[in-house]
C-alpha positions as CSV (number, residue, x, y, z in Angstrom):
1,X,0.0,0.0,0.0
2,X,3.3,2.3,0.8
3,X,4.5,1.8,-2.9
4,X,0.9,3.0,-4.0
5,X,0.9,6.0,-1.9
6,X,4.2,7.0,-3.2
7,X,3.2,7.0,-6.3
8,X,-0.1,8.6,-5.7
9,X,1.6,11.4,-4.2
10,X,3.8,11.8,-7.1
11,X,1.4,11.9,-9.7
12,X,-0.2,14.6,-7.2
13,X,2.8,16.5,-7.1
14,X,3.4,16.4,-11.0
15,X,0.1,17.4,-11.3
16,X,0.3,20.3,-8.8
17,X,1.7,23.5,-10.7
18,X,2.3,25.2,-7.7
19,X,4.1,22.5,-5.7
20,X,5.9,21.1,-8.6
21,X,7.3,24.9,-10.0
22,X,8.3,25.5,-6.4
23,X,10.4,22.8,-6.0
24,X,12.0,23.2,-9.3
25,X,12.2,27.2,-8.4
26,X,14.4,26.1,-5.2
27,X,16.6,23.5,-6.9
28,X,17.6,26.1,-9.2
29,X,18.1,28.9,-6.6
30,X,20.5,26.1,-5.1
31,X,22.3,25.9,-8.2
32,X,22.8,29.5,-9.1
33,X,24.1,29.9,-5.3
34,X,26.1,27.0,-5.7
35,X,27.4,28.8,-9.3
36,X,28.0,31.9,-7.5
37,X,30.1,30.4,-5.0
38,X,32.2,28.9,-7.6
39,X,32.2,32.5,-9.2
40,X,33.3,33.9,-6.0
41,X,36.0,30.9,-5.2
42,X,37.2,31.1,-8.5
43,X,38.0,35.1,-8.4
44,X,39.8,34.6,-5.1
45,X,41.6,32.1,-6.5
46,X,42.9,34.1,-9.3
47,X,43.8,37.4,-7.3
48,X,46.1,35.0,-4.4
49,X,47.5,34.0,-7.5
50,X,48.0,37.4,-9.2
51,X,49.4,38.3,-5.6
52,X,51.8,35.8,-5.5
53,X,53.5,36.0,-8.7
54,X,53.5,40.3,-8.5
55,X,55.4,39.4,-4.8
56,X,57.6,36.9,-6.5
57,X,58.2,39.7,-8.6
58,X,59.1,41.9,-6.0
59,X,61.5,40.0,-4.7
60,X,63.0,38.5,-7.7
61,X,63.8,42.0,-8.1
62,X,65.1,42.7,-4.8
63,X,67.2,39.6,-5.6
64,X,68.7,41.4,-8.8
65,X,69.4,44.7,-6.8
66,X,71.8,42.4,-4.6
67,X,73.5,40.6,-7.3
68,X,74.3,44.1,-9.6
69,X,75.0,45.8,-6.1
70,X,72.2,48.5,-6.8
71,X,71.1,50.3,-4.0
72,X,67.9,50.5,-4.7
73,X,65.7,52.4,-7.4
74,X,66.8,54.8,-9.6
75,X,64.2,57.5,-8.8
76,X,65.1,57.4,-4.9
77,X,68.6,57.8,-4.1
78,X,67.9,58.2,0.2
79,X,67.5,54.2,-0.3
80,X,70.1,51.2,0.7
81,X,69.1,48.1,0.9
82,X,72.5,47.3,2.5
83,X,70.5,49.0,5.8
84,X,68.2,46.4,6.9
85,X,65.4,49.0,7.7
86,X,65.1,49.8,3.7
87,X,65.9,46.1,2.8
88,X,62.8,45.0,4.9
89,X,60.8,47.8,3.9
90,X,61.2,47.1,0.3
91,X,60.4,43.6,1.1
92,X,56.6,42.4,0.1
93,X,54.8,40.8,2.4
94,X,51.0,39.1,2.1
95,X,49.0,36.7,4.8
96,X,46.4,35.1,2.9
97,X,43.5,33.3,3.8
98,X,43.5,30.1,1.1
99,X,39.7,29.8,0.8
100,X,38.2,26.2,1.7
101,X,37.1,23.7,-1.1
102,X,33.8,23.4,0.1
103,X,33.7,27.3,-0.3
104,X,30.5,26.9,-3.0
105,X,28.1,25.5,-0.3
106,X,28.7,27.8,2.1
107,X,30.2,31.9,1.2
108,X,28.9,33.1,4.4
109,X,29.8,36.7,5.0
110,X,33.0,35.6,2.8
111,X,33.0,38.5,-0.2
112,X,32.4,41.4,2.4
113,X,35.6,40.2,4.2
114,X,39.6,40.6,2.8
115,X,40.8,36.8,2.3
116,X,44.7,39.1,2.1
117,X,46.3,41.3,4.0
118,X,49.4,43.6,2.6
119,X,51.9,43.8,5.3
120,X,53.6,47.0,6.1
121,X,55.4,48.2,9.6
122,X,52.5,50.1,10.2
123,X,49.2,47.9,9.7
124,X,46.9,46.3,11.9
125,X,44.3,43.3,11.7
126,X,41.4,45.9,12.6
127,X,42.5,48.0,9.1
128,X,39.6,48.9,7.0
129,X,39.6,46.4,4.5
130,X,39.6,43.8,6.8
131,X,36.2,45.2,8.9
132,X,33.6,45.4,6.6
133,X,30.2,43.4,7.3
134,X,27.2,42.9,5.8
135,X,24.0,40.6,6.4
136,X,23.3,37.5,4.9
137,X,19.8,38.9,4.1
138,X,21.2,41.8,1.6
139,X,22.9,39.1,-0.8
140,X,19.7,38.3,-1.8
141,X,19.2,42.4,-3.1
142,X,22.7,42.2,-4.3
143,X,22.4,39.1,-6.2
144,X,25.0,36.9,-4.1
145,X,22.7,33.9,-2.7
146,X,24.4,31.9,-0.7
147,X,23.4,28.1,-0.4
148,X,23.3,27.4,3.4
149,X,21.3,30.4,3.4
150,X,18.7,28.5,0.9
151,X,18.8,25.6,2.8
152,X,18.4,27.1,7.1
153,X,15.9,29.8,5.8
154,X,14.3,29.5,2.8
155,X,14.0,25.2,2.6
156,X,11.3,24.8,5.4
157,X,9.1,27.4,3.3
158,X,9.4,24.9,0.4
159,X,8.6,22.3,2.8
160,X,5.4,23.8,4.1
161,X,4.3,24.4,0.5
162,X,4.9,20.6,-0.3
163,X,3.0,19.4,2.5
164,X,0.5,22.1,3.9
165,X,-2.6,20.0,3.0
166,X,-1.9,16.7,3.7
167,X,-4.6,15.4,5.6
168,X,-6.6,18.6,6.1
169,X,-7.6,18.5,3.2
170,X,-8.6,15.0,3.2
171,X,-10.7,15.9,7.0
172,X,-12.0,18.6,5.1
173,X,-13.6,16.7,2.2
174,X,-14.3,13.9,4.5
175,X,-11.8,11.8,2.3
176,X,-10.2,10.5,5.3
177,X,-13.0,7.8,5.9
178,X,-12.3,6.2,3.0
179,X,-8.6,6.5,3.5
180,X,-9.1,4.5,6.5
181,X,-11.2,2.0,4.6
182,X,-8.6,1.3,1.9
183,X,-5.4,1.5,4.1
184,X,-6.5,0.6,7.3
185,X,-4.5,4.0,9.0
186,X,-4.7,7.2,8.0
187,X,-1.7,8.0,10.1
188,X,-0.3,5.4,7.8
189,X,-1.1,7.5,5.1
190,X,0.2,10.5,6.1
191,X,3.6,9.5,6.8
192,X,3.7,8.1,3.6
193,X,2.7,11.0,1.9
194,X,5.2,13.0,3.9
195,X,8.0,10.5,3.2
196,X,8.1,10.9,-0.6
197,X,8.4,14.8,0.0
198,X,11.2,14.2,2.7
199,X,13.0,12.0,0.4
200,X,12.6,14.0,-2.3
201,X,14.1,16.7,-0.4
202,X,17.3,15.0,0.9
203,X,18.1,13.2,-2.2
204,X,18.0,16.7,-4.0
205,X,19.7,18.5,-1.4
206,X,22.3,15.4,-1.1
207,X,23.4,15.5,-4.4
208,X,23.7,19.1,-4.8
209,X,26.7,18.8,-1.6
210,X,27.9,16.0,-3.4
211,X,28.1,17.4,-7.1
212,X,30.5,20.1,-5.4
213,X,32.8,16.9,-3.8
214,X,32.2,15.4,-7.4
215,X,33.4,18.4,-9.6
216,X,36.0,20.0,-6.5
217,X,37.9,18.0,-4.5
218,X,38.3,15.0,-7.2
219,X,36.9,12.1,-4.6
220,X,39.3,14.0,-1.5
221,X,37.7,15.7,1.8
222,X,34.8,13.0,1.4
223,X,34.2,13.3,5.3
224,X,33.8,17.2,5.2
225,X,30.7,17.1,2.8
226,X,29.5,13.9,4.8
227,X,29.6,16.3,7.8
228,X,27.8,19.1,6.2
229,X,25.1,16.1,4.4
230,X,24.7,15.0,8.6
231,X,23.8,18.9,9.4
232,X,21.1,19.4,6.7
233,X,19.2,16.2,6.7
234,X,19.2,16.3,10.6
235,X,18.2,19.9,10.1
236,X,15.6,19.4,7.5
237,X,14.2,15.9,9.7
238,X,13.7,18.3,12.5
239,X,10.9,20.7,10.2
240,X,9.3,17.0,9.1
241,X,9.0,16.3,12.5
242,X,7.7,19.5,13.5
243,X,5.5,19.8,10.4
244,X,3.8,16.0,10.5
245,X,2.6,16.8,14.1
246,X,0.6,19.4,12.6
247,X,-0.3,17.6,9.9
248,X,-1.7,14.8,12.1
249,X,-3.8,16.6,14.3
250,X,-5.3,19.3,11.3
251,X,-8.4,19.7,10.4
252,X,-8.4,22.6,8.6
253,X,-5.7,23.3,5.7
254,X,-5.6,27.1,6.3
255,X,-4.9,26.4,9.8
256,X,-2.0,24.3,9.3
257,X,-0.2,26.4,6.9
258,X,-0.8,29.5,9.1
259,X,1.2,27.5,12.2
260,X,3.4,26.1,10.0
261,X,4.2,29.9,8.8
262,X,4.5,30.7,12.7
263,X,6.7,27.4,13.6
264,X,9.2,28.8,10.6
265,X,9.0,33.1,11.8
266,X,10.0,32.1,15.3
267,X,12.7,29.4,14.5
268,X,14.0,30.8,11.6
269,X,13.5,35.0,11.7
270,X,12.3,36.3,14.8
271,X,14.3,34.2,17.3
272,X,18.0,34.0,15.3
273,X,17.0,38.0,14.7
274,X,16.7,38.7,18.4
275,X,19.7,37.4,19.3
276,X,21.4,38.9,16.9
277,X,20.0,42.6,17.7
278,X,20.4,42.0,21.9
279,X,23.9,40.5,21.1
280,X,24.7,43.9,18.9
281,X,23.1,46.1,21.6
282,X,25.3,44.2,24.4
283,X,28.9,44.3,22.6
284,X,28.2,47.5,20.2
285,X,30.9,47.4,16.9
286,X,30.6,51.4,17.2
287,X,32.6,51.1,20.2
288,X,35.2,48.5,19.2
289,X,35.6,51.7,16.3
290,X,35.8,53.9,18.9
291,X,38.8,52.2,20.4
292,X,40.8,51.7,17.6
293,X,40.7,55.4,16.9
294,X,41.6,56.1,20.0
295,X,44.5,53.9,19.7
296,X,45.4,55.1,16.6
297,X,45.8,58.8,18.3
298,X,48.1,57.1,20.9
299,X,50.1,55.8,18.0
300,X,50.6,59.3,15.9
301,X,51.4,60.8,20.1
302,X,54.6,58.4,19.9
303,X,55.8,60.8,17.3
304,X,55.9,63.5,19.6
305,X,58.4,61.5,22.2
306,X,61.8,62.1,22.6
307,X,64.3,59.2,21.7
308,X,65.1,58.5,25.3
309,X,61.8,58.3,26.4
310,X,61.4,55.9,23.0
311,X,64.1,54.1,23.5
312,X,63.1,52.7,27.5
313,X,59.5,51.8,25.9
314,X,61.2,49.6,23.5
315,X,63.6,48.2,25.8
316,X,60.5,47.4,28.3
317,X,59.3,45.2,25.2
318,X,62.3,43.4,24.0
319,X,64.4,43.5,27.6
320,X,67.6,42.0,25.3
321,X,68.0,45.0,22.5
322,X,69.9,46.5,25.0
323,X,72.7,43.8,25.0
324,X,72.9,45.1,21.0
325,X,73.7,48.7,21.5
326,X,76.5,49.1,20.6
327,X,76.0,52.0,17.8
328,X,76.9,55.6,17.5
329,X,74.7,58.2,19.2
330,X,73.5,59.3,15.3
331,X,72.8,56.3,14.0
332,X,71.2,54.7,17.7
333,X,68.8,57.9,17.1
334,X,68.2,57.1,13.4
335,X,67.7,53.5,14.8
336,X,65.0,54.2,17.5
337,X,62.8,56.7,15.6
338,X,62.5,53.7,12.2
339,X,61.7,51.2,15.6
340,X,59.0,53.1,16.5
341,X,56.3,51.2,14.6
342,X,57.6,48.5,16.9
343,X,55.6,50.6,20.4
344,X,52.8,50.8,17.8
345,X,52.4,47.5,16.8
346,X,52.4,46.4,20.9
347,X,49.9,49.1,21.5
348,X,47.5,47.1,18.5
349,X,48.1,43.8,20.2
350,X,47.4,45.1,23.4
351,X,43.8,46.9,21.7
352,X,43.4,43.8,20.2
353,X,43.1,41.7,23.1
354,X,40.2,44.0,24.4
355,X,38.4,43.8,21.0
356,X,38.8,39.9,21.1
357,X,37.7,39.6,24.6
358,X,34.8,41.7,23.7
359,X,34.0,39.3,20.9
360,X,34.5,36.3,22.9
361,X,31.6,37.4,25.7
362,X,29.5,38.3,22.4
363,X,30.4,34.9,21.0
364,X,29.9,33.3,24.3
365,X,26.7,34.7,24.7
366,X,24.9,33.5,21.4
367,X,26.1,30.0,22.4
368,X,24.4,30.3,25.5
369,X,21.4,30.4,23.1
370,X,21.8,27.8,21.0
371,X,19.5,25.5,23.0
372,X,16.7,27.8,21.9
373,X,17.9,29.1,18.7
374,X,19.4,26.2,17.0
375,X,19.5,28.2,13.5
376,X,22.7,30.1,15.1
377,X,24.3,26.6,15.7
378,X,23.5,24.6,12.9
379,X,24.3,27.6,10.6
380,X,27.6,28.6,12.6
381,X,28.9,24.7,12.5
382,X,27.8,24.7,8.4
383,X,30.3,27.9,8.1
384,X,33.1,26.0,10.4
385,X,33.4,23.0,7.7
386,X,33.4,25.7,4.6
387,X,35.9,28.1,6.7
388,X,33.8,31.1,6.5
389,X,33.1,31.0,10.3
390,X,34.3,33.7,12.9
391,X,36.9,31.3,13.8
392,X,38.4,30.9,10.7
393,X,38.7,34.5,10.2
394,X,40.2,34.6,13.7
395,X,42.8,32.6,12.6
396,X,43.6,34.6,9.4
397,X,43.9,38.1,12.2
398,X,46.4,35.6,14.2
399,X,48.7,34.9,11.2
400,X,48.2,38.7,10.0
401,X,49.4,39.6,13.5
402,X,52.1,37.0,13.9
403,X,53.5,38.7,10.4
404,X,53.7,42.4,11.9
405,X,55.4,41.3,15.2
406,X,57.8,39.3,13.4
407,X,58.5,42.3,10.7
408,X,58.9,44.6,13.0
409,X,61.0,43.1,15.5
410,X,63.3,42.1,12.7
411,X,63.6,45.2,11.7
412,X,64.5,46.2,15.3
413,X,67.1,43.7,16.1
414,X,68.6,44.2,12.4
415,X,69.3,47.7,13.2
416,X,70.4,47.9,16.6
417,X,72.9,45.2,15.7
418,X,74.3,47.5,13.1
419,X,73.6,44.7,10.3
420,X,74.9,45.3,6.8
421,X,72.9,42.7,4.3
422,X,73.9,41.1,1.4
423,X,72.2,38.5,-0.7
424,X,72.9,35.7,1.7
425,X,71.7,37.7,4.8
426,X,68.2,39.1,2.9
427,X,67.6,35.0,1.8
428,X,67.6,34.4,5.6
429,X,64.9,37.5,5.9
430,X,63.0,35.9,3.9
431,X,63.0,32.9,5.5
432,X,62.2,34.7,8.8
433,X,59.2,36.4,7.0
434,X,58.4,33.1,6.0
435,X,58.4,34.3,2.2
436,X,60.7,31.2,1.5
């Protein structure tokens, strides 16, 4: 009798214009999103490449300056690359953030972030190009639609317009008495009906993830799209569940499709969209703004010091750059004022820490409501797999961080130890900058 249902129901659903355009409406929102994110991976792709070859470039060129014993370029004469202030200086440096190969199924917030960083003596991992932010909800007016957005927010709509009037309808037309004749349950019935839409569901959904493991990752990182196949079919069994409840008790089809409407607002809108807002009202970005500014003034104050004064703030960072003084008064001067973006960069760290801490109570605090807003966590452990997650990006700040300290305390040591470099000694900067 199961067999007969199915195939019932799919001659109902062929049938139904509305129910059968809608579904194919969805599956090809899925696949434009899932073209987009290929669009999008693909142009990052191509600029880290582009990056790499122009800093190649750049150093290539550096390389040459050393072997002809040029200076530097013609058109600035103040420059030595013998002096390992102007030889690190000249020196390109990029932290990129490689994006993930399950990138497609999941963009997140991805294009309104930088995926690279230019490093100079002066930056920061709270520059402007690496703040932006946008809502998920404007790529849909921009034109970026982003498949895990399909699937946590826009999938149970498609599921309440599959299934609405299964058994209402049936009460309503008092079909359900002959139902009962013929099948013996009408409970029976209804879960059969509701199967063939919930398979039809995860065998589409299913093989969109796995068309992207197909054409991607060439049969590699099979767990990783198992992972995110776990999250949506546990995600999208959750709505069945939810929806055949009210389904089994109906009796009136405009009933159920007005709770069902209700079930999706709360779950999927209003209680994700309070959070959000409280969370935002709590830990305010303005302010995190506020503080870099201000931090920012402190930086452009250093400028003002005297080199003494200078000089003991570096030394209560790096202690042991006092065992290296062992320079003329002139050039210890000419030393401490190119060190100074060395104070700056601990000031950063040290505003940095206070930022993060701020974000880790904000991040704290919408895990405290994932028991009652479990669109947050399903969609924040979706992003962790495809690396668009506030984690990831945390990492890529670290790295962008670790490469400033590291460039600027090179520079530090290099010239307080009175270095003179040659090819040989700027191979082993670039080793140190991790360039090689």
């Amino acid at each position: 009798m199961k067999l007969e249902i199915f195939l019932f129901e799919y001659k109902h659903f062929i049938r139904s214009k509305a129910k059968l355009y809608s579904f194919l409406f969805f599956t090809g929102l899925c696949l434009l999103s899932i073209f987009n994110g290929y669009q999008n991976l693909e142009k990052q792709k191509s600029t880290i490449l582009e990056i790499k070859k122009n800093e190649q470039k750049e150093i290539d060129k550096m390389l040459t300056w050393y072997d002809e014993k040029i200076s530097g370029p013609d058109d600035r004469s103040w420059v030595d690359i013998s002096n390992p202030y102007w030889s690190i200086v000249y020196t390109p440096h990029f932290v990129i953030k490689e994006p993930s190969k399950l990138f497609p199924l999941g963009i997140g917030q991805s294009d309104q972030f930088g995926y690279y960083k230019k490093i100079n003596r002066w930056s920061s991992v709270y520059d402007p190009d690496l703040v932006e932010e946008t809502s998920n909800y404007e790529k849909l007016v921009n034109g970026n639609i982003d498949f895990s957005f399909l699937i946590f927010f826009l999938l149970p709509i498609l599921i309440i317009i599959l299934t609405y009037n299964i058994n209402s309808f049936e009460r309503e037309v008092s079909f359900d008495k002959l139902i009962k004749v013929q099948s013996s349950s009408l409970n029976r019935w209804l879960i059969s009906r509701l199967l063939f839409y919930l398979i039809l569901i995860l065998m589409t959904v299913n093989l969109l993830i796995l068309s992207v493991w197909f054409v991607q990752d060439n049969f590699a990182n099979f767990q990783d799209y198992i992972n995110l196949i776990l999250i949506s079919n546990i995600y999208i069994f959750s709505f069945s569940f939810l929806f055949y409840w009210f389904n089994k008790f109906a009796s009136n089809t405009r009933f159920v499709a007005f709770k069902m409407i209700a079930i999706w607002l709360i779950v999927c809108v209003i209680i994700p969209g309070s959070v959000h807002q409280y969370a935002s009202y709590r830990y305010s970005a303005n302010y995190m703004t506020d503080f870099i500014d201000a931090n920012r003034k402190e930086t452009y104050d250093l400028f003002k010091l005297g080199e003494e004064e200078i000089y003991e703030r570096i030394i209560s960072i790096y202690p042991d750059v006092a065992d290296l003084d062992s320079i003329d008064n002139n050039l210890k001067n000419q030393s401490i004022r190119r060190s100074i973006s060395v104070i700056a960069n601990k000031m950063n760290i040290d505003a940095v820490k206070q930022i993060e801490n701020r974000n880790q109570k904000k991040n704290s605090l919408i895990k405290s409501t994932y028991f009652y807003n479990p669109l947050s966590y399903v969609q924040n452990l979706w992003n962790s797999y495809t690396s668009t997650d506030y984690n990831s990006y945390k990492k890529f700040h670290n790295d962008i961080q670790n490469a400033l300290t590291i460039r600027n305390k090179l520079i530090l040591y290099q010239l307080f130890s009175n270095s003179k470099v040659d090819k040989e000694v700027y191979l082993n900067y670039l080793k140190k900058l991790k360039k090689y």
